[in-house]
GUVO-572642 format. One record per residue (C-alpha): z, y, x; residue number from 1; residue in three letters. Coordinates in Angstrom, 2 decimals, m for minus. Each point is the difference from the previous one (the first is absolute). Layout:
N
       c3       c2       c1  domar  mise
        Z        Y        X    NUM   ALA
...
end
This chain:
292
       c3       c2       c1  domar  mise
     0.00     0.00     0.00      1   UNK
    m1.34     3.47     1.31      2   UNK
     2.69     2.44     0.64      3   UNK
     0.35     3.20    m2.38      4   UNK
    m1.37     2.43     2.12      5   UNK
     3.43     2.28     0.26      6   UNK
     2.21    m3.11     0.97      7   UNK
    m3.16    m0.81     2.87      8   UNK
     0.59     3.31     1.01      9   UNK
     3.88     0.78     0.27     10   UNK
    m0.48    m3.64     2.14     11   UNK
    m1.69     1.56     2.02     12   UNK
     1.90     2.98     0.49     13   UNK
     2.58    m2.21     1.05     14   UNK
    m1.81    m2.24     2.84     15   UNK
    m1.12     3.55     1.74     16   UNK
     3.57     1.30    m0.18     17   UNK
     1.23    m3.42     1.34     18   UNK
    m2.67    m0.09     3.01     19   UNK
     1.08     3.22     0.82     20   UNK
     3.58    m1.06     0.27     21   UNK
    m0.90    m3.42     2.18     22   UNK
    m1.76     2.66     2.20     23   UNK
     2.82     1.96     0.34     24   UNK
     2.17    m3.10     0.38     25   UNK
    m1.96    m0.82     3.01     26   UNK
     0.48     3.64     1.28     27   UNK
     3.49    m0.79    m0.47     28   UNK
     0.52    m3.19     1.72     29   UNK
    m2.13     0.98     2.42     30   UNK
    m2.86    m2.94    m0.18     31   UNK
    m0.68    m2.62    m2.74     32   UNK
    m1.94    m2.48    m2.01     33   UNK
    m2.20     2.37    m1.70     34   UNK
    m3.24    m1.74    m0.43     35   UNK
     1.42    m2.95    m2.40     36   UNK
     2.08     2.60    m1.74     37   UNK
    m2.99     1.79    m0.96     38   UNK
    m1.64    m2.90    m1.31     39   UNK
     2.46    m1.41    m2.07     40   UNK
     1.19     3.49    m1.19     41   UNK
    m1.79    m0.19    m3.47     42   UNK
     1.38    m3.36    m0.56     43   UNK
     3.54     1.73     0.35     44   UNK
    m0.24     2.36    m1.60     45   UNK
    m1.31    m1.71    m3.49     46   UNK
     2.65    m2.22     0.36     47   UNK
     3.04     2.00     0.26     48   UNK
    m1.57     2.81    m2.36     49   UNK
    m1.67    m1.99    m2.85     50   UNK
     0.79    m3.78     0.40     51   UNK
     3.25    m1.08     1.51     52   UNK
     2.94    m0.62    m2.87     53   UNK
     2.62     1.46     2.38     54   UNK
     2.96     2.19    m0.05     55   UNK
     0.92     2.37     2.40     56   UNK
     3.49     0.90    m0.57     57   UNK
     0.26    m4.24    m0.72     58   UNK
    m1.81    m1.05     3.27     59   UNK
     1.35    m3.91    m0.76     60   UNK
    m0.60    m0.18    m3.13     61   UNK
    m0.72    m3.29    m0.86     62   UNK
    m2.90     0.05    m2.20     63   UNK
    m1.84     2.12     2.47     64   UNK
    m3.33    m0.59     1.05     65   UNK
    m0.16    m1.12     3.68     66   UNK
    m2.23     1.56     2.50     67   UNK
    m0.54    m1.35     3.44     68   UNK
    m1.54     1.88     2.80     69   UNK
    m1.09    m2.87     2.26     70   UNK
    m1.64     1.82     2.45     71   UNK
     3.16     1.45     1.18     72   UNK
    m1.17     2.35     2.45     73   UNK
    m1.52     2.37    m2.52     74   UNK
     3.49     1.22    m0.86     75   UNK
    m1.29     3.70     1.23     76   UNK
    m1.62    m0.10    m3.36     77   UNK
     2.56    m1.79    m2.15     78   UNK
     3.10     1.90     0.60     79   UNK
    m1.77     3.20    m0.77     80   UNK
    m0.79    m1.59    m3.05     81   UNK
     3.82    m1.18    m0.52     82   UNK
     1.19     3.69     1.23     83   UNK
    m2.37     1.97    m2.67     84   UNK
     0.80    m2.98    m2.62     85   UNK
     3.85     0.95     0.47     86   UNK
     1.18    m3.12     1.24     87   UNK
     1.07     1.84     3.34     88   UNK
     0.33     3.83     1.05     89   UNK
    m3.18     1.79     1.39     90   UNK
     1.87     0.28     2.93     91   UNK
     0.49    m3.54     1.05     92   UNK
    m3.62     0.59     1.01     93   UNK
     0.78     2.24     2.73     94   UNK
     1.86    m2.75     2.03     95   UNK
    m2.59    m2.49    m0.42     96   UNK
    m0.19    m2.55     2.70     97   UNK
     2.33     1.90     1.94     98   UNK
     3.41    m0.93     1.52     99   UNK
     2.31    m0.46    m2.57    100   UNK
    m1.99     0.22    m2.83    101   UNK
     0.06    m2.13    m2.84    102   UNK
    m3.21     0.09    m0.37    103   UNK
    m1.82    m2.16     2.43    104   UNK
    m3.69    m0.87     0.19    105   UNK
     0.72    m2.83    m1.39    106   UNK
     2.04     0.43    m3.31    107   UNK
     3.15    m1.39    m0.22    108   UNK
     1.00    m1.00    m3.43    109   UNK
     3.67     0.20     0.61    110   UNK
    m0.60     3.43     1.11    111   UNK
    m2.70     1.69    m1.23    112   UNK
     0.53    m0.03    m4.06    113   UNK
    m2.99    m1.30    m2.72    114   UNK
    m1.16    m2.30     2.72    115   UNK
    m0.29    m3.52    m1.39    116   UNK
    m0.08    m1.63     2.94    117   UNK
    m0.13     0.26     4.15    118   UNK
    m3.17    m0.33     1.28    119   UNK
    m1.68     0.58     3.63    120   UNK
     0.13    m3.67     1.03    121   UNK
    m3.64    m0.44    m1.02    122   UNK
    m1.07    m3.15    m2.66    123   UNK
     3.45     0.06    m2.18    124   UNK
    m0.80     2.12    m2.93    125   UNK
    m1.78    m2.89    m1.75    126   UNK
     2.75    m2.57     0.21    127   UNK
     2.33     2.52    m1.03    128   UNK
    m1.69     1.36    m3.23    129   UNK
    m0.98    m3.97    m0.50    130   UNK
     4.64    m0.05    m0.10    131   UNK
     0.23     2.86    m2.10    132   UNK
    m2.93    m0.85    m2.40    133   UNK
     1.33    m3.56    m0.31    134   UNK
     3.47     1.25    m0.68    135   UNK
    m1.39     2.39    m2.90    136   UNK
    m1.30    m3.45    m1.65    137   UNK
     2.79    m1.92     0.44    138   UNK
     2.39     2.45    m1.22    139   UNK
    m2.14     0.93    m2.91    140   UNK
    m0.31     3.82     1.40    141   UNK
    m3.18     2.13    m1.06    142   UNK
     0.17     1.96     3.40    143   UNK
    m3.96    m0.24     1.83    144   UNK
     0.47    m0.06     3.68    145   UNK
    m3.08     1.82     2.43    146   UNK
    m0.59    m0.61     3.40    147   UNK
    m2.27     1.60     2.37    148   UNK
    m1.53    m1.43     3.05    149   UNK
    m2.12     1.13     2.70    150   UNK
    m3.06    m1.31     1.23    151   UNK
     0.63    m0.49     3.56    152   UNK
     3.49    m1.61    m1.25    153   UNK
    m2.05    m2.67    m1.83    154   UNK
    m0.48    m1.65     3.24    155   UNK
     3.60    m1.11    m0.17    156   UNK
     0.00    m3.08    m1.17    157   UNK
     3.24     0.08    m2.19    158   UNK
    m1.53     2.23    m2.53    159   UNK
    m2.25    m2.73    m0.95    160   UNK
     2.92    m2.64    m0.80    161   UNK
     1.50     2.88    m1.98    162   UNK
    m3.75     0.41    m1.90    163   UNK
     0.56    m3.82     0.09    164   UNK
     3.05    m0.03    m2.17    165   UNK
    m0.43     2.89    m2.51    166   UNK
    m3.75    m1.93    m0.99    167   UNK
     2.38    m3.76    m0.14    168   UNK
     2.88     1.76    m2.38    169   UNK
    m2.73     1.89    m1.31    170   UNK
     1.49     3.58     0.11    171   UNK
    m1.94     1.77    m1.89    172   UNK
     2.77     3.23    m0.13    173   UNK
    m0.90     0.08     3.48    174   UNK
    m2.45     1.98     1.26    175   UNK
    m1.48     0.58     3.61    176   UNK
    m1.62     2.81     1.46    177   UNK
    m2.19    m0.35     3.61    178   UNK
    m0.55     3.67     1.24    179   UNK
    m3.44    m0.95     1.73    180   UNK
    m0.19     2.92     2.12    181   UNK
    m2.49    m2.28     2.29    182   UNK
     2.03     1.22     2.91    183   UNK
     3.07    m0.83     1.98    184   UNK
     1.99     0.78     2.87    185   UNK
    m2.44    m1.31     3.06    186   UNK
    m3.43     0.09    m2.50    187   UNK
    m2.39    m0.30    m3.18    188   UNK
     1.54    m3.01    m0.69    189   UNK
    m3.25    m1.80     0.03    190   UNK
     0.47    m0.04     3.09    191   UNK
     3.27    m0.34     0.84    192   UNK
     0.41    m3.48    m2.82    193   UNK
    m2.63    m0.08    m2.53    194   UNK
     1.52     0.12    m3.65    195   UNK
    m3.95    m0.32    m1.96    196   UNK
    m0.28    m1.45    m2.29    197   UNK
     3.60     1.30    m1.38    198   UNK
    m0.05     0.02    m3.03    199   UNK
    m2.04    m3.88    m0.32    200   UNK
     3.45    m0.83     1.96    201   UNK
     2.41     1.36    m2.32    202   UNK
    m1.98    m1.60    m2.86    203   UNK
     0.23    m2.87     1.68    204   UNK
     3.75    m0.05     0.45    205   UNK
    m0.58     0.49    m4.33    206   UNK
     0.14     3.90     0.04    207   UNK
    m1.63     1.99    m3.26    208   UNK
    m1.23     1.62     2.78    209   UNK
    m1.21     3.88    m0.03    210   UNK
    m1.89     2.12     1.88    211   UNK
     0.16     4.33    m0.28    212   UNK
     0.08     2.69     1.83    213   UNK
     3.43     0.47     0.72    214   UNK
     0.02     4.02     0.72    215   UNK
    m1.52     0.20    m3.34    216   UNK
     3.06     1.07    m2.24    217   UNK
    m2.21    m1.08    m3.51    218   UNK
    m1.15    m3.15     1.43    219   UNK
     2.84    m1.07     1.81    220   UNK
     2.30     0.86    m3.42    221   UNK
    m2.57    m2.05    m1.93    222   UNK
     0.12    m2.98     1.96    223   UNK
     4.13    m0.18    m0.27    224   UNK
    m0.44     0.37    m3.80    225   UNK
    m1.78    m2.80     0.09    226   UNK
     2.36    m1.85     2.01    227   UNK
     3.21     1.27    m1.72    228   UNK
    m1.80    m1.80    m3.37    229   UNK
    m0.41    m3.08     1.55    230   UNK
     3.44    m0.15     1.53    231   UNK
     1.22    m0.51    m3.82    232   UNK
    m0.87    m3.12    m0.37    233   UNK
     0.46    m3.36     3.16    234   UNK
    m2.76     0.34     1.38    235   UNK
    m1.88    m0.22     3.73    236   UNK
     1.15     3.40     2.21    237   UNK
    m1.94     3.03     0.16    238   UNK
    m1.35     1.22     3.39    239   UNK
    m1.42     3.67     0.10    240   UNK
    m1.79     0.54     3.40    241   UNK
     0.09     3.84     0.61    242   UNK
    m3.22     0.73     1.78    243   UNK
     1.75     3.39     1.63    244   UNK
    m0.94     1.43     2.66    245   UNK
     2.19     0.96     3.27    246   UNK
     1.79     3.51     0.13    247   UNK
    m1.83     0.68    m3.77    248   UNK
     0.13     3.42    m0.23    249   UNK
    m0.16     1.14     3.79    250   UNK
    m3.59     0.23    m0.34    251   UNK
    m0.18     0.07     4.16    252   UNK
     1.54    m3.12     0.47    253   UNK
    m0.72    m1.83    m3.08    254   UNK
    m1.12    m3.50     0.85    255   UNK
     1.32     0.15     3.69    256   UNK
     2.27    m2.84     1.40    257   UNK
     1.63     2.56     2.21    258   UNK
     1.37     1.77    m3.01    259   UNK
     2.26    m2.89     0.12    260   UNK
     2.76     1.79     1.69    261   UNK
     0.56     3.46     1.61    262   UNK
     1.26     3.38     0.33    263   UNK
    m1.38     3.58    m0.41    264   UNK
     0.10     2.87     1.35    265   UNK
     0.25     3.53    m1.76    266   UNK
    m3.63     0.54    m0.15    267   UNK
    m1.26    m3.83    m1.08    268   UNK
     3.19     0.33    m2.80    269   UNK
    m1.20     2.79    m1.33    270   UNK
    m4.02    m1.26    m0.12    271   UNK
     1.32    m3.43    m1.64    272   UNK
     1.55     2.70    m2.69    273   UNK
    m3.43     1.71    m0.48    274   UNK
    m1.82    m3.50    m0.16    275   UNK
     2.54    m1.46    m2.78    276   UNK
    m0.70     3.04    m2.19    277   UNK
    m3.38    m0.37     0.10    278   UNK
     0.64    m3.42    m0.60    279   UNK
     2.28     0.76    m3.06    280   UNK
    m2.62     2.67    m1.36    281   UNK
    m3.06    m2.77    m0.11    282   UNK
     2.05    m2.71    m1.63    283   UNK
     0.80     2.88    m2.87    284   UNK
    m3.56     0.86     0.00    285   UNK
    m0.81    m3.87    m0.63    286   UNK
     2.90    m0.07    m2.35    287   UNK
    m1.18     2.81    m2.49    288   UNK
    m3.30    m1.52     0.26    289   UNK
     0.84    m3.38    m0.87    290   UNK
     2.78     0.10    m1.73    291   UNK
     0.78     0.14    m3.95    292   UNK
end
C-alpha cells in the first residue's frame, strides 16, 4: 500500500534530520561507521516512526515489538535514532565512542536504553530474533520481532542457522531485513565473498523473499506492509532485501566501500551537509510527484 503523500513526506523529514545527526555524531566521536548508517537510515527511521509498537517511557514493555540491529557497527546511526526517539538524552551523543561513554560503537543493551539486544559480534542477530520470535509463539504474545542484517555480515555463517530455524518453526512474526549496500569494509562484496544470487538463497532457506529499493521510503514501507500481513497468520518468514546504496545521501561517496568508516574534517563535514540537502530536496521532489 502506497503511502499518503503527507505521511511519505514527514518520513522523510525525519531520515534527513537523522543523517544529519549521525553526521554530527561522527564529528563528535571523532570517526565512525558512516557508510552502513547511511544505508540503513530509511529503514530506521520507518521503524521507530511509523511501525514499531514500542513505548518510550516503558522501554521493557513486554508486548513490545523487538528490533535487532545485527550489523552492530552501524550504531553511529542507531543511537541518533534512539536519542531523537527519546529513549536517551541528545547529549549522550556527544560522548560517543569515547572514554567513558555509555555509548559505545557497539550498543550495549544494558547501557544504552531501547536497544533490544547487543550486537557487534557479527552473525548473532538471526539466532537471537529466531529466540525472541519463538518465545512470542510460545507464550501466545502478538509482539513482531525485526532484524536487520548487513550484506557483508551474511558471510557469517551463523546467520544462516538462525534463517535456518525461523523457516523450521516457521516464524512468520519474524521478519528480516539485508541492507545490500553491495559494499563492505575491504570491497564491493562481489568481490570480497559473492552473495548473487541472494535472494534465490533466502528462498531457498523458504523465505517469501522480497526485493526493493531500500532508500525508497514508499517502497520500502510497502514491502513491510506486506510482510506485517503475512506475519498474522504461521506462515514461512519474510525476507526484505534492501537494495540501498552505501553512504545514501552523501551523493560524493555514495556507492564507495571506503565510506565504510572515517572521519572529517571541517570542510568535507560541511560539503556532506550540502550534499544531504540536496539529497533531501530530490527525494521531496520525487515525493510530490509520486505521491497521493
Amino acid at each position: 500500500m502506497a503511502l499518503e503523500k503527507q505521511e511519505w513526506l514527514a518520513l522523510e523529514k525525519k531520515a534527513y534530520e537523522l543523517r544529519k545527526l549521525c553526521l554530527q555524531t561522527v564529528v563528535w566521536a571523532g570517526s565512525g561507521h558512516f557508510g552502513g548508517g547511511m544505508s540503513v537510515m530509511d529503514l530506521l527511521t520507518v521503524m521507530y516512526h511509523k511501525y514499531l509498537n514500542i513505548k518510550v517511557d516503558e522501554p521493557q514493555w513486554e508486548d513490545r515489538d523487538r528490533f535487532i540491529l545485527s550489523k552492530g557497527h552501524a550504531a553511529i546511526a542507531y543511537a541518533p535514532v534512539l536519542c531523537d526517539k527519546g529513549f536517551n538524552s541528545i547529549e549522550m551523543l556527544k560522548t560517543f565512542n569515547l572514554s567513558g561513554s555509555k555509548m559505545g560503537m557497539h550498543l550495549d543493551s544494558n547501557k544504552v536504553v531501547g536497544v533490544d539486544a547487543s550486537t557487534g559480534s557479527l552473525g548473532h542477530g538471526p539466532s537471537i530474533a529466531a529466540g525472541t520470535a519463538l518465545a512470542a509463539r510460545i507464550l501466545g504474545k502478538d509482539y513482531l520481532t525485526y532484524v536487520c542484517t548487513g550484506d557483508g555480515e551474511l558471510g557469517e555463517g551463523s546467520n544462516w542457522e538462525g534463517f535456518m530455524t525461523m523457516n523450521h518453526y516457521e516464524l512468520s512474526n519474524c521478519i528480516v531485513f539485508v541492507d545490500r549496500n553491495h559494499c563492505m569494509i575491504d570491497g564491493p562484496t562481489e568481490q570480497v565473498m559473492k552473495l548473487e544470487p541472494l535472494a534465490d538463497k533466502f528462498t531457498a532457506f523458504g523465505f517469501n523473499t522480497l526485493v526493493v529499493d531500500g532508500n525508497n521510503i514508499n517502497e520500502l514501507c510497502g514491502a513491510i506492509d506486506e510482510a506485517v500481513e503475512r506475519s498474522k497468520v504461521k506462515q514461512n518468514p519474510t525476507c526484505i532485501i534492501m537494495d540501498t546504496k552505501k553512504a545514501a545521501g552523501i551523493k560524493s561517496m555514495e556507492g564507495n566501500y571506503l565510506s565504510h568508516y572515517g572521519a572529517f574534517d571541517d570542510e568535507t563535514y560541511a560539503k556532506y551537509l550540502e550534499e544531504i540537502e540536496e539529497d533531501y530536496k530530490e527525494r521531496c521532489a520525487r515525493c510530490e510527484k509520486e505521491g497521493k
